[in-house]
C-alpha positions as CSV (number, residue, x, y, z in Angstrom):
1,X,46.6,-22.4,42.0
2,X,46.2,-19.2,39.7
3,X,47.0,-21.9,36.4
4,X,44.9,-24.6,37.8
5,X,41.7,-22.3,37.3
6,X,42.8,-21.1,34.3
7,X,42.6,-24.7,33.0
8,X,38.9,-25.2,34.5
9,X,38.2,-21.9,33.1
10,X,39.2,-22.9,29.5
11,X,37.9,-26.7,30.2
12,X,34.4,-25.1,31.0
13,X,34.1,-22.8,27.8
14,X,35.1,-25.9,25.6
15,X,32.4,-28.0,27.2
16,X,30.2,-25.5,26.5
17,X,30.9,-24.9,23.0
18,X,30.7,-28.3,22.1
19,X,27.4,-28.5,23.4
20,X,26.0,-25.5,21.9
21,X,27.2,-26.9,18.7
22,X,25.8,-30.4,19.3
23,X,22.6,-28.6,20.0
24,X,22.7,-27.1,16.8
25,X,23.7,-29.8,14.7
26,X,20.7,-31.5,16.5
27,X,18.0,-28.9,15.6
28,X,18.8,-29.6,12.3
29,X,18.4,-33.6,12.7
30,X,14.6,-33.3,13.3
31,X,12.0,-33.1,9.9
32,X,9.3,-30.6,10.8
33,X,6.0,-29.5,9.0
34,X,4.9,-26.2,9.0
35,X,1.2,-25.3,8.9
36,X,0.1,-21.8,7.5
37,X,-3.4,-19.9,8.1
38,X,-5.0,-16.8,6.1
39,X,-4.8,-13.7,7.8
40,X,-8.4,-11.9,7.0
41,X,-8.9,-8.1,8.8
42,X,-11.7,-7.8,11.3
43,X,-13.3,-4.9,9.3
44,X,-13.2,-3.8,5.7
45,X,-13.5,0.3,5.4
46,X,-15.6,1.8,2.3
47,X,-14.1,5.3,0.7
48,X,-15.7,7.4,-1.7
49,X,-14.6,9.9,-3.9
50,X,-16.3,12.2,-6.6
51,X,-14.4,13.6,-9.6
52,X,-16.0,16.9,-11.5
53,X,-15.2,18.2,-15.4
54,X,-15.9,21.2,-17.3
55,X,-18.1,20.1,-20.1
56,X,-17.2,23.3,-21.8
57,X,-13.2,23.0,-22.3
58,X,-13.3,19.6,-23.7
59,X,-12.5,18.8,-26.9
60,X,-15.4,17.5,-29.6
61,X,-17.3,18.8,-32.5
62,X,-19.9,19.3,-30.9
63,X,-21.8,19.5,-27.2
64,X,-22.8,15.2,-26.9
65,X,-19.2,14.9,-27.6
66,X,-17.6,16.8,-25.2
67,X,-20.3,15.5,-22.6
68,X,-18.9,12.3,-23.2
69,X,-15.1,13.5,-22.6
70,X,-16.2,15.3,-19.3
71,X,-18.0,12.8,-18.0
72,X,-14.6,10.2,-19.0
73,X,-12.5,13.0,-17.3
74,X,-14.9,13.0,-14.2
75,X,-14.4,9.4,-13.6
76,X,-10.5,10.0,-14.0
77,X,-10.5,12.4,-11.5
78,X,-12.7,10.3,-8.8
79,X,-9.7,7.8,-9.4
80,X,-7.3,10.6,-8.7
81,X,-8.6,11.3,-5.3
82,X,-9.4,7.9,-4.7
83,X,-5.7,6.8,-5.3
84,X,-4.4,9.9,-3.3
85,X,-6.7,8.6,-0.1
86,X,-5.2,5.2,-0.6
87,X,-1.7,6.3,-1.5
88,X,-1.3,9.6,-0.3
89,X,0.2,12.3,-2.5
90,X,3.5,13.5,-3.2
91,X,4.3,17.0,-2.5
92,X,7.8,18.8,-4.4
93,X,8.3,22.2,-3.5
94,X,10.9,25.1,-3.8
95,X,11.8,28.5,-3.0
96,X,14.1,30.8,-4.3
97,X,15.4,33.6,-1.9
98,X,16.9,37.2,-3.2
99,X,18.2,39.7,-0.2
100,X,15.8,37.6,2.4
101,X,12.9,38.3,0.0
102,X,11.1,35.4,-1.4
103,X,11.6,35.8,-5.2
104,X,10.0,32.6,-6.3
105,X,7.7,29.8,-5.0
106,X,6.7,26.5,-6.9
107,X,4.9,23.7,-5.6
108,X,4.1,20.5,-7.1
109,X,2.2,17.8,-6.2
110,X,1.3,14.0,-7.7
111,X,-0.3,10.7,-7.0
112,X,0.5,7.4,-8.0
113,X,-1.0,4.2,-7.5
114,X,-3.0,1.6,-9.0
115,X,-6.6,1.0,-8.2
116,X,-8.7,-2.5,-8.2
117,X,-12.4,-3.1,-7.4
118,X,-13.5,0.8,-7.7
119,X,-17.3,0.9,-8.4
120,X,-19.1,4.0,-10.4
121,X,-22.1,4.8,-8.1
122,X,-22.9,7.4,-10.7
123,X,-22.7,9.9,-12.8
124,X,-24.4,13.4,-13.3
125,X,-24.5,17.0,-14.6
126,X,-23.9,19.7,-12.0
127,X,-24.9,22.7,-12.9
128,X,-24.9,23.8,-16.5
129,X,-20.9,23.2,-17.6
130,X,-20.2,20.6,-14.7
131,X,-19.9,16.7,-14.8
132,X,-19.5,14.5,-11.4
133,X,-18.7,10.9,-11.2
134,X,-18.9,9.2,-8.0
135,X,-17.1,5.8,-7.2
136,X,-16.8,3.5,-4.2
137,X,-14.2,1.3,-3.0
138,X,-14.8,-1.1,-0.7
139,X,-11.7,-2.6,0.8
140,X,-13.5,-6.4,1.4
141,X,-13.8,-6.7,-2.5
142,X,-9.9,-5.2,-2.7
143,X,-9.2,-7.9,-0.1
144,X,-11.1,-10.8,-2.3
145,X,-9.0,-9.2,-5.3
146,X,-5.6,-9.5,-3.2
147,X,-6.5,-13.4,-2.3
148,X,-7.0,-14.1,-5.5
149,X,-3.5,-13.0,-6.6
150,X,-1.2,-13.2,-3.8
151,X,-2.3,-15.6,-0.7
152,X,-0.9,-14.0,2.5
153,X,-0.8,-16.5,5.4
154,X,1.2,-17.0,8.9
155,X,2.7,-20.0,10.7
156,X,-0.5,-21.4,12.2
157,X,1.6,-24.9,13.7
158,X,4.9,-26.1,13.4
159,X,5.0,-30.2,14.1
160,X,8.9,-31.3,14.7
161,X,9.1,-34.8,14.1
């Protein structure tokens, strides 16, 4: 008795290997078309950033010239922020440690990133030895910027035939 449901046992996992496989094999018989959709967000955020020089410890022969470089460096540094709103930043840091008495402290920080679509809203003198550049980044125009290069889509249908 104890052999003959062994046998059934082993008869019942072979009949159901062989049809897992034949199901498989199957699957693979039928064509099928996929169907793909854009995914577009239901909202579209706007960040801002403003970037400030010294007019003063720029470079140039004289004061339109370093205007100029401020006002270049001001826009450079609203890019900074605006890349380290979108990115985040990287923080390194260290400490060196002497008789549990903090001998040395150094902390670094950086941003990197790449930034598309940024608008100048303007650009100004503050104060007397200050420049401020304002930009603007709104996300639908990085979105129109991202379908233009790379189209992301999901499985809208899937027709077997």
């Amino acid at each position: 008795m104890e052999h003959y449901k062994g046998n059934t046992m082993m008869k019942t996992k072979a009949v159901l290997l062989g049809f897992s496989l034949l199901m498989t094999s199957c699957s693979s018989m039928f064509s099928k078309q996929i169907e793909w959709e854009v995914v577009e967000p239901e909202s579209y955020p706007t960040i801002s950033a403003i970037g400030y020089a010294p007019i003063s410890a720029q470079r140039g022969n004289d004061q339109s010239s370093k205007m100029l470089m401020a006002l270049k460096a001001s826009k450079l540094d609203a890019y900074r922020e605006l890349t380290e709103q979108v990115y985040g930043q990287k923080v390194d840091g260290d400490q060196s440690l002497a008789n549990l008495v903090i001998n040395d402290s150094h902390l670094n920080s950086s941003v990197q990133g790449v930034i598309r679509g940024a608008r100048v809203l303007k650009s100004y003198p503050v104060g007397e030895d200050t420049y401020a550049t304002e930009l603007e980044l709104d996300f639908k125009h990085v979105y129109d910027i991202y379908l233009s290069t790379a189209r992301p889509k999901r499985v809208k249908q899937v027709r077997y035939y």
